[in-house]
KOLRO-727031 format. One line per 10 residues: for each residue x, y, z of N, C-alpha, C, O. Coordinates in pm, whole numbers, plus 50000, padded with zeros to 5 digits. Layout:
REM residues N
X:Y:Z:X:Y:Z:X:Y:Z:X:Y:Z  ...
***
This chain:
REM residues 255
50083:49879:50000:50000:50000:50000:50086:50126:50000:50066:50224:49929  50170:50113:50076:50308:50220:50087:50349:50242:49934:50351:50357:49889  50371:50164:49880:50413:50176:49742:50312:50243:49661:50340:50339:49589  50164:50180:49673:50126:50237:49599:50125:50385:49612:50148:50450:49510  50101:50447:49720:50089:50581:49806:50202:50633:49732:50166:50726:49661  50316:50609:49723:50427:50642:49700:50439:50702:49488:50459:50810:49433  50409:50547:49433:50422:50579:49339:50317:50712:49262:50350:50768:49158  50191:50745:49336:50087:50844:49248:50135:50966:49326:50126:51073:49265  50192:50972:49466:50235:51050:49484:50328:51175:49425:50325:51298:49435  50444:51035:49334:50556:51101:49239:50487:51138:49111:50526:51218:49026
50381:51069:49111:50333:51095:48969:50274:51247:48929:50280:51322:48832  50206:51245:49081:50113:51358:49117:50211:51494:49098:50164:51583:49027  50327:51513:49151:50413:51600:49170:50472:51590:49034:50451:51703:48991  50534:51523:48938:50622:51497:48873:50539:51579:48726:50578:51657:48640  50437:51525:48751:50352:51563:48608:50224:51668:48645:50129:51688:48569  50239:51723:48764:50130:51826:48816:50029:51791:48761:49992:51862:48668  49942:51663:48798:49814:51606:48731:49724:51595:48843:49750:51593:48963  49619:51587:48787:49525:51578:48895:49517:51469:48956:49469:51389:48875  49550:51387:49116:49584:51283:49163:49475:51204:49195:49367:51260:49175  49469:51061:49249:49419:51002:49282:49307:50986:49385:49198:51043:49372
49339:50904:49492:49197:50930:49595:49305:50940:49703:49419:50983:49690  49226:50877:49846:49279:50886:49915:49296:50804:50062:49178:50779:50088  49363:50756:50154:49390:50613:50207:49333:50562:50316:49217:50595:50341  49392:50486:50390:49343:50403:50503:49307:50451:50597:49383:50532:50651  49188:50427:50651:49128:50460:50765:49088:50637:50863:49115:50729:50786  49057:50669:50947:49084:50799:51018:48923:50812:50964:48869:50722:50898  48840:50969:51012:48762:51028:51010:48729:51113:50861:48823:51116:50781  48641:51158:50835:48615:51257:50672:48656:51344:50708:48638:51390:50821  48725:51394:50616:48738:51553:50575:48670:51616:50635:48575:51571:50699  48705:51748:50630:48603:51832:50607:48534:51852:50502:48604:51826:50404
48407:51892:50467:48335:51957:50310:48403:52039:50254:48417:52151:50304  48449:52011:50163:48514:52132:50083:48434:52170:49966:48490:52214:49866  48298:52154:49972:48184:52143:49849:48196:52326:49862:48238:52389:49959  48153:52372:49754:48099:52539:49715:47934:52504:49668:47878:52406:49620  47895:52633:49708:47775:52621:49732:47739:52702:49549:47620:52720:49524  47807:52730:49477:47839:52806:49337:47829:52920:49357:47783:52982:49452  47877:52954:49255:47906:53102:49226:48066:53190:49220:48097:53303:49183  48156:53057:49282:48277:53091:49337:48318:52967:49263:48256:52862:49246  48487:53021:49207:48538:52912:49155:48638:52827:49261:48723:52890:49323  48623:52671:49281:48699:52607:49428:48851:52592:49332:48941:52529:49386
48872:52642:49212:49042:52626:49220:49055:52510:49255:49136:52498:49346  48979:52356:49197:49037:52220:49176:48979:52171:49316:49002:52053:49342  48917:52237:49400:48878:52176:49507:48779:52078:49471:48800:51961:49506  48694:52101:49419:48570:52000:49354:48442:52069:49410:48430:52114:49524  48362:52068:49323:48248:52077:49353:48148:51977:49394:48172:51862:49360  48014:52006:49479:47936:51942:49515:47778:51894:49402:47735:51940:49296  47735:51783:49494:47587:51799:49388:47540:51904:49466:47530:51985:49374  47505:51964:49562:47449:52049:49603:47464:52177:49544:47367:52251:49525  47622:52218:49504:47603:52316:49450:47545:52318:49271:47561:52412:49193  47494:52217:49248:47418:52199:49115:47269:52243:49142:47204:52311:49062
47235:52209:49231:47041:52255:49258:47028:52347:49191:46941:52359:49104  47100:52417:49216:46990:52538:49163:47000:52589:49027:46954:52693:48979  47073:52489:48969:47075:52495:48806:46925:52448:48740:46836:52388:48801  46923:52491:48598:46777:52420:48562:46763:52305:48525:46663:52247:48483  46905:52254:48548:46974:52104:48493:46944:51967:48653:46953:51845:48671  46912:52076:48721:46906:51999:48905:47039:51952:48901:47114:51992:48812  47091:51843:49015:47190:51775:48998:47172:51640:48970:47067:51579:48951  47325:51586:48971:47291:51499:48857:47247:51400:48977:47271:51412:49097  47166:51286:48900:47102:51162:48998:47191:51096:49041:47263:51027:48969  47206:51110:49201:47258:50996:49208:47237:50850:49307:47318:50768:49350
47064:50866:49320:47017:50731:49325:46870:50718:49235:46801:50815:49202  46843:50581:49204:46727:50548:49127:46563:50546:49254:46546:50589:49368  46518:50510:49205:46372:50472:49307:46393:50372:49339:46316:50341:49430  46455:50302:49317:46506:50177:49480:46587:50255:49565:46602:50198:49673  46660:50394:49556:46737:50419:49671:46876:50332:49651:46952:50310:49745  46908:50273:49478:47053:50246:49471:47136:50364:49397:47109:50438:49302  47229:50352:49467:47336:50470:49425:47375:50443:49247:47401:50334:49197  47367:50573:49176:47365:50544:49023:47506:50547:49001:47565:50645:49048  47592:50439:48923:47733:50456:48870:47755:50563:48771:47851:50640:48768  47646:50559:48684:47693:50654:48559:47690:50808:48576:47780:50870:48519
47607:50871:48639:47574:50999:48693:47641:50982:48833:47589:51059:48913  47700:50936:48866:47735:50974:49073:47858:50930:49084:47941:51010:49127  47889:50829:49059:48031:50747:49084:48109:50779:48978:48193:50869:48989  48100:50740:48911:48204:50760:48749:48288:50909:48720:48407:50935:48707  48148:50999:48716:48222:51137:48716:48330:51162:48852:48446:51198:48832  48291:51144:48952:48411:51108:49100:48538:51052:49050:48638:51113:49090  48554:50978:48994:48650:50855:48948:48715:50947:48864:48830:50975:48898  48672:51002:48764:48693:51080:48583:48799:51169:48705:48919:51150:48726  48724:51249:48759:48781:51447:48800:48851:51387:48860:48955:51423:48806  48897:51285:48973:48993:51322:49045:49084:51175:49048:49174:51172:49131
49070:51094:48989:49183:50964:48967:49178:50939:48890:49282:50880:48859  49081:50943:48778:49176:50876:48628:49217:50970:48546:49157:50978:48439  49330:51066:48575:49408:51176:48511:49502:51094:48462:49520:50972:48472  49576:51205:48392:49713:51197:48329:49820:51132:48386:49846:51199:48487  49902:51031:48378:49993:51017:48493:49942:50915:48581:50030:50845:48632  49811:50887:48616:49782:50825:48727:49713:50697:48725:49771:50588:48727  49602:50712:48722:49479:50590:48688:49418:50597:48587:49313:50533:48579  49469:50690:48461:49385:50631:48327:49402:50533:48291:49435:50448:48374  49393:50508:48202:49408:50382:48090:49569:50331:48039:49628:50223:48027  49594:50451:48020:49759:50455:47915:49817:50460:48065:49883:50356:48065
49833:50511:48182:49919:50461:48266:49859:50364:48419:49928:50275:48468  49769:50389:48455:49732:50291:48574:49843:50253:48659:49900:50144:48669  49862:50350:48710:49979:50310:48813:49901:50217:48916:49782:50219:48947  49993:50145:48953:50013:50000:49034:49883:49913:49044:49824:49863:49140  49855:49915:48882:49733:49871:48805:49613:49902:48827:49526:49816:48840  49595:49999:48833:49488:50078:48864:49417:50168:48768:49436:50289:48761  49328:50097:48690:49298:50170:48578:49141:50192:48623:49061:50099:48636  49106:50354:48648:48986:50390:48683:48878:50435:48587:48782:50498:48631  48889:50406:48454:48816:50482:48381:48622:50421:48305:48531:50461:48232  48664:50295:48398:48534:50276:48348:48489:50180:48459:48571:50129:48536
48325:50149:48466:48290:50030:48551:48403:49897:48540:48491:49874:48623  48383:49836:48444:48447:49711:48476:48601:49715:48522:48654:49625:48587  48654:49814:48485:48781:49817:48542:48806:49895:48679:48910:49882:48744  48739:49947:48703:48702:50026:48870:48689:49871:48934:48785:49828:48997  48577:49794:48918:48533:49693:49016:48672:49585:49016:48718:49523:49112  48710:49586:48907:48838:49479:48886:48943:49482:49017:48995:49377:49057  48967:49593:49072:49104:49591:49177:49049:49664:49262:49016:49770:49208  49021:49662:49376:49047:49743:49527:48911:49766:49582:48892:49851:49670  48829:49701:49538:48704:49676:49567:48675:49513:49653:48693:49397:49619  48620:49582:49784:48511:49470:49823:48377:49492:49883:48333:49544:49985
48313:49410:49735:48180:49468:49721:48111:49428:49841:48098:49308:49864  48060:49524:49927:47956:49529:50005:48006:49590:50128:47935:49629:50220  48142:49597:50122:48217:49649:50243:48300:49762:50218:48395:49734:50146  48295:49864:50250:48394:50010:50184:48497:50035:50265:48595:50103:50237  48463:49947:50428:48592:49973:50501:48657:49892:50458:48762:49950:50487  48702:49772:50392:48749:49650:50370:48827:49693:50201:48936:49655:50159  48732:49778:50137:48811:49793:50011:48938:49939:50023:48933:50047:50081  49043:49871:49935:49161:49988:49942:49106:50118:49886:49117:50230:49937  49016:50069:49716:49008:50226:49690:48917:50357:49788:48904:50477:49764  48864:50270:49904:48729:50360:49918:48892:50412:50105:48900:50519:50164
48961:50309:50124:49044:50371:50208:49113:50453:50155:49094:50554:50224  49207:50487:50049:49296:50578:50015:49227:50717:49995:49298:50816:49978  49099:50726:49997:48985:50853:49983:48969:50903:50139:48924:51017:50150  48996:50840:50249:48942:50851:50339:49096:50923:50455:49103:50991:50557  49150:50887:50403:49307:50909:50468:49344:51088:50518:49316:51180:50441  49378:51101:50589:49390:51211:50657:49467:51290:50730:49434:51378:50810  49644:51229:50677:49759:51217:50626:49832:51272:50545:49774:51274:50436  49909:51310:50541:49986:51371:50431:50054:51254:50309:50149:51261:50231  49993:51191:50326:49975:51070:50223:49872:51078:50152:49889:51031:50040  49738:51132:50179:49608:51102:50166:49616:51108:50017:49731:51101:49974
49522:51120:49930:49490:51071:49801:49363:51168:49749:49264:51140:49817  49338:51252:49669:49473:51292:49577:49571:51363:49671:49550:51427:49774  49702:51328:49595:49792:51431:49698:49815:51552:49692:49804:51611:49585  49854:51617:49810:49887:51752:49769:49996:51783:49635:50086:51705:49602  49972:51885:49581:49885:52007:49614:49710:52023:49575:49635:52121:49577  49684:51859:49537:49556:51838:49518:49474:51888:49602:49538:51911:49705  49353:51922:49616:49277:51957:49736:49148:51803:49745:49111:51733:49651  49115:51794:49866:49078:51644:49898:48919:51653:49845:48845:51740:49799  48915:51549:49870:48730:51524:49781:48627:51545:49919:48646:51501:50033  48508:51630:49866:48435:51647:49883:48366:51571:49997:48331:51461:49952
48332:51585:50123:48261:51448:50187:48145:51373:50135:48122:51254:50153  48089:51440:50082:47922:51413:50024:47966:51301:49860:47886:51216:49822  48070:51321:49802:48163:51269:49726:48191:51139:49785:48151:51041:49723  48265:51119:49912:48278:51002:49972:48236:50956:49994:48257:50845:49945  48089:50967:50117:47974:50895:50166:47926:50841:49987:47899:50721:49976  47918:50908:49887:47841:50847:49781:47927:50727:49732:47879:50625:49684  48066:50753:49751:48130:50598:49707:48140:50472:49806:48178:50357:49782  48091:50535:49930:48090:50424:50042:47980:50357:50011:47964:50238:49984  47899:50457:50018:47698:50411:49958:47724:50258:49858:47696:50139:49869  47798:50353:49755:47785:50230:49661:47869:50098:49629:47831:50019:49543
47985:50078:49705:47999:50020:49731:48005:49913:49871:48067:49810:49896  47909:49994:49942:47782:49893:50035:47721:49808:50000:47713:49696:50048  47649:49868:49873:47533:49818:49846:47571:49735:49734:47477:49666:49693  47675:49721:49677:47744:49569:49613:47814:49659:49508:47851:49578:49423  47848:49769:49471:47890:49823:49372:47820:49779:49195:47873:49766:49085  47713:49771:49234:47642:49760:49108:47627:49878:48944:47580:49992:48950  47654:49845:48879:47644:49917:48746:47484:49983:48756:47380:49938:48708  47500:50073:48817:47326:50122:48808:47295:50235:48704:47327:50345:48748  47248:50237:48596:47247:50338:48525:47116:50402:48531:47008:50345:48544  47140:50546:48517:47068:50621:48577:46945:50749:48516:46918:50799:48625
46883:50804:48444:46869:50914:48337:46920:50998:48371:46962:50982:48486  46950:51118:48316:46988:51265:48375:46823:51331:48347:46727:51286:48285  46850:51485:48442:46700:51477:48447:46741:51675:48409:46859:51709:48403  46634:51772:48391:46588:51903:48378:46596:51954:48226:46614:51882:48127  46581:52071:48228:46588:52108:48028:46588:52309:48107:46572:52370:48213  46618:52328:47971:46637:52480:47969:46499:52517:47862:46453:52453:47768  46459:52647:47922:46389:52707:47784:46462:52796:47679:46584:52812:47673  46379:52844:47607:46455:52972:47537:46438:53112:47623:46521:53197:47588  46390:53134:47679:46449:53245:47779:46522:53215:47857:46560:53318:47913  46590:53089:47918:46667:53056:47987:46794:53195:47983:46827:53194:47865
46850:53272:48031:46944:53323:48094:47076:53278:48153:47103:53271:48273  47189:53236:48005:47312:53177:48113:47380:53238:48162:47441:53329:48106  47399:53196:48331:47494:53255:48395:47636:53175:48433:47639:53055:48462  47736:53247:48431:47899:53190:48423:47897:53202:48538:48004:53150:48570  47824:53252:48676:47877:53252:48795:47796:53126:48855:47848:53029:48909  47601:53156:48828:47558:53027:48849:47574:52925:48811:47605:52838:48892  47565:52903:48715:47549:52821:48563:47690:52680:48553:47705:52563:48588  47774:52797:48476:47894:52708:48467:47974:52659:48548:48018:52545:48561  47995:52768:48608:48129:52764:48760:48027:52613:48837:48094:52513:48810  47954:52587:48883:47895:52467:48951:47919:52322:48884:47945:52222:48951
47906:52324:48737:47909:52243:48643:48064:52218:48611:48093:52099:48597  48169:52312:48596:48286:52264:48613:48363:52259:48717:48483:52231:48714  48291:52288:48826:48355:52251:48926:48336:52120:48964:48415:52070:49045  48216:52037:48906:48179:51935:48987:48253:51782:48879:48269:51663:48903  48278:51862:48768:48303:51739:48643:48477:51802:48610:48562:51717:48584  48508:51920:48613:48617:51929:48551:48773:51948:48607:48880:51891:48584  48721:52080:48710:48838:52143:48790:48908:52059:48867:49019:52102:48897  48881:51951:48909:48932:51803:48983:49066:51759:48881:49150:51683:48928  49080:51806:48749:49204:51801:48656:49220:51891:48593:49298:51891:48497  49166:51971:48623:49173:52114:48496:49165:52205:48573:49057:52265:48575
49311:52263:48696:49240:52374:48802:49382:52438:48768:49454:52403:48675  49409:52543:48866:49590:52662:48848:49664:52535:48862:49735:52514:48763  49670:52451:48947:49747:52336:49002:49812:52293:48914:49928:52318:48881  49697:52192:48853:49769:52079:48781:49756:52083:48639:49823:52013:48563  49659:52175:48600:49616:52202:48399:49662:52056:48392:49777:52025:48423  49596:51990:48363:49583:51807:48284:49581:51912:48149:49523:52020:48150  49641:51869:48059:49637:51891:47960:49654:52024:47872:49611:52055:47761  49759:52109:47992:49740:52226:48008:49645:52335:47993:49652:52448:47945  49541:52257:48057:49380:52319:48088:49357:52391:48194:49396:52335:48296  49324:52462:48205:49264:52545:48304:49111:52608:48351:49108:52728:48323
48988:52562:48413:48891:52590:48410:48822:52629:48539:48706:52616:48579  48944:52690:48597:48926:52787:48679:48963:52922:48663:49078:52961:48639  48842:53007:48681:48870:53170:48654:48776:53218:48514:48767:53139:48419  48734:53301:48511:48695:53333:48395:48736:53353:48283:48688:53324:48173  48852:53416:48322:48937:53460:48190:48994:53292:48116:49019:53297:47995  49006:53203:48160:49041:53104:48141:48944:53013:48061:48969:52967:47950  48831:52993:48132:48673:52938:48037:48666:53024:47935:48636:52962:47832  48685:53182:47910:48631:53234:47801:48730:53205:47696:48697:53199:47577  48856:53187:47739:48980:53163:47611:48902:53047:47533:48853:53061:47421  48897:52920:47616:48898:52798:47547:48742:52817:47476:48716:52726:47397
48638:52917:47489:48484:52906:47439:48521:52982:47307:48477:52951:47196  48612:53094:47335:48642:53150:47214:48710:53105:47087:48693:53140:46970  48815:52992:47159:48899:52928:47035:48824:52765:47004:48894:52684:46943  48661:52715:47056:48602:52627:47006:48636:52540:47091:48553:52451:47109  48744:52534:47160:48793:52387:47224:48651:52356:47345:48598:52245:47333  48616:52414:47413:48516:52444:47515:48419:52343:47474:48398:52233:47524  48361:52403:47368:48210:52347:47327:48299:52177:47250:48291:52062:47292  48345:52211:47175:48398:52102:47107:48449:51962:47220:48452:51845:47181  48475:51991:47316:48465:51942:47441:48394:51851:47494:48399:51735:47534  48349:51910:47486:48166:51859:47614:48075:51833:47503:47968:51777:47522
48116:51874:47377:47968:51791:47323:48043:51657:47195:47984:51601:47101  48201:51640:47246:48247:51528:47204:48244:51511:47039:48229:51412:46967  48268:51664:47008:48304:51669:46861:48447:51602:46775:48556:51586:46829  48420:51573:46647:48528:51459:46610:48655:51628:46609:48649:51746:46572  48745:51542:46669:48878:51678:46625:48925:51679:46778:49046:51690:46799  48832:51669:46893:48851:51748:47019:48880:51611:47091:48861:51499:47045  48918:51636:47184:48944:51530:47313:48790:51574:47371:48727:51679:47384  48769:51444:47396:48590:51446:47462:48615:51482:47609:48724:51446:47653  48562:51524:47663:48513:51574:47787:48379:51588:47852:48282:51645:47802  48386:51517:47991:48469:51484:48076:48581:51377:48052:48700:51380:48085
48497:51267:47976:48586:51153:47895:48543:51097:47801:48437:51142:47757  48590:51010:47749:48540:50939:47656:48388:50847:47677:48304:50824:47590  48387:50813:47803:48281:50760:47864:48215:50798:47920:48142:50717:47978  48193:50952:47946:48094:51044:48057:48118:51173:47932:48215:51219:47872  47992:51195:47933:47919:51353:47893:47858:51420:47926:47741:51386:47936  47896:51562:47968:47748:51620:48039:47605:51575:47966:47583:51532:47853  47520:51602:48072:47350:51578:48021:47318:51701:47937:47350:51814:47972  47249:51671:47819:47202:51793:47742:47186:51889:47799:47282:51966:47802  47097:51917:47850:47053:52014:47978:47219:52105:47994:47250:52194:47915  47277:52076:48069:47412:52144:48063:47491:52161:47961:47548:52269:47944
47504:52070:47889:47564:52083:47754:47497:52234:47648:47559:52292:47559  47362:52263:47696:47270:52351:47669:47325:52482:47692:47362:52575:47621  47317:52453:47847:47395:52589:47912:47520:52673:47887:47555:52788:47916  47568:52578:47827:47706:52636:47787:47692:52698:47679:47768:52793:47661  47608:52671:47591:47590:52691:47433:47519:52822:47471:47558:52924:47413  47426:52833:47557:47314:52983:47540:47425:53078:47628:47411:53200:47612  47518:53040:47706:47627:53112:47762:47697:53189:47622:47680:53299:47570  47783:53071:47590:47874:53109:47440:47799:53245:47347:47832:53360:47317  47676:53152:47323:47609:53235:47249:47541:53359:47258:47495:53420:47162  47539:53388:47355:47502:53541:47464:47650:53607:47513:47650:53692:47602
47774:53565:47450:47850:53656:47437:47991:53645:47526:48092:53715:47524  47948:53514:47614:48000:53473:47695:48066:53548:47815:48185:53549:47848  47966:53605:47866:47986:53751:47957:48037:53699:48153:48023:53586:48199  48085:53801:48217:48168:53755:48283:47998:53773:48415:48010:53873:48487  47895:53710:48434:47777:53721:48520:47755:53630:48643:47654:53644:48712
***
């Protein structure tokens, strides 16, 4: 476990990427959720601070009361461990490849028990080891309890709908609007810290560069040319994908 701690650690520092989770045992965090309107600078955002979008937040249980993988867990996994360097695909340090269900459940999981599994300890750690590492900022509690949830309850593939819609008077705002939405899917690899990809989607001046030169939209709505975002396997829900577009398209003002 030392090792592993060790190796995302160097990775984390070496390639200023957005790191992993975080380790064994001790008490939660504190909340480091924003309530929107304020950019957390890679801290992560909450579902809470999504409410009050017209998009709600995203689901993350069904009407049985099981925790949804595709909307709740996955995006968790995307923003803050399967970066560059760490637990994607192309590197999976100390085989740890986080980028999709079947390979999440494959290693450090034991389903039904979250104290018993490594990945749900290295999230929990409270240490200067903890996961992601510094200068990462730690995940969210409401973030954690949702990966304990689900892997309680057997870590099941629960897929989920996304739910709200915009009208045409809809009104986008970059302070309500976006800042909530990339805080909760993006800034976890794309903050001053670590730019994954020498991205940055914290600050305004920073979102309006990439809306202006296409990369933004081309992004999130997984156009051929662009690196998809959040990933290849997670997309925002129309609904947000929306928001961004009546943003762009209203001039992309600093509100």
């Amino acid at each position: 476990m030392k090792t592993f701690i060790k190796t995302l650690f160097i990775a984390g520092l070496a390639g200023l990427f957005g790191g992993c989770l975080y380790e064994k045992g001790g008490p939660l965090p504190s909340d480091t959720s924003t309530n929107g309107g304020t950019d957390t600078n890679g801290e992560g955002g909450s579902t809470a601070a999504l409410d009050s979008l017209p998009c709600g937040s995203p689901t993350t249980t069904n009407a049985q009361n099981q925790v949804c993988f595709n909307t709740a867990i996955l995006p968790i996994f995307l923003a803050n461990c399967a970066t560059s360097g760490c637990h994607d695909s192309k590197t999976a340090a100390e085989g740890y490849d986080l980028t999709s269900y079947d390979k999440i459940v494959r290693k450090g999981i034991s389903v039904g028990n979250s104290k018993k599994s490594k990945l749900y300890q290295v999230i929990i750690d409270t240490s200067k080891e903890r996961m992601p590492p510094p200068p990462n900022a730690p995940m969210s509690s409401d973030k954690i309890q949702l990966i304990a949830s689900w892997i309680d309850q057997g870590a099941k593939n629960i897929t989920c709908e996304t739910s709200g819609s915009t009208n045409s008077t809809q009104v986008a705002s970059y302070s309500k609007h976006l800042v909530p939405i990339f805080d909760y899917y993006c800034t976890g690899c794309h903050n001053s810290t670590t730019q994954s990809g020498n991205i940055n989607l914290t600050g305004y001046a920073n979102v309006q560069t990439l809306a202006k030169n296409g990369k933004l939209y081309g992004a999130i709505t997984h156009a051929s040319g662009y690196q998809p975002m959040p990933s290849s396997s997670l997309k925002l829900s129309d609904c947000q994908i929306g928001l961004v577009k009546k943003w762009i398209d209203s001039g992309m003002l600093n509100n």
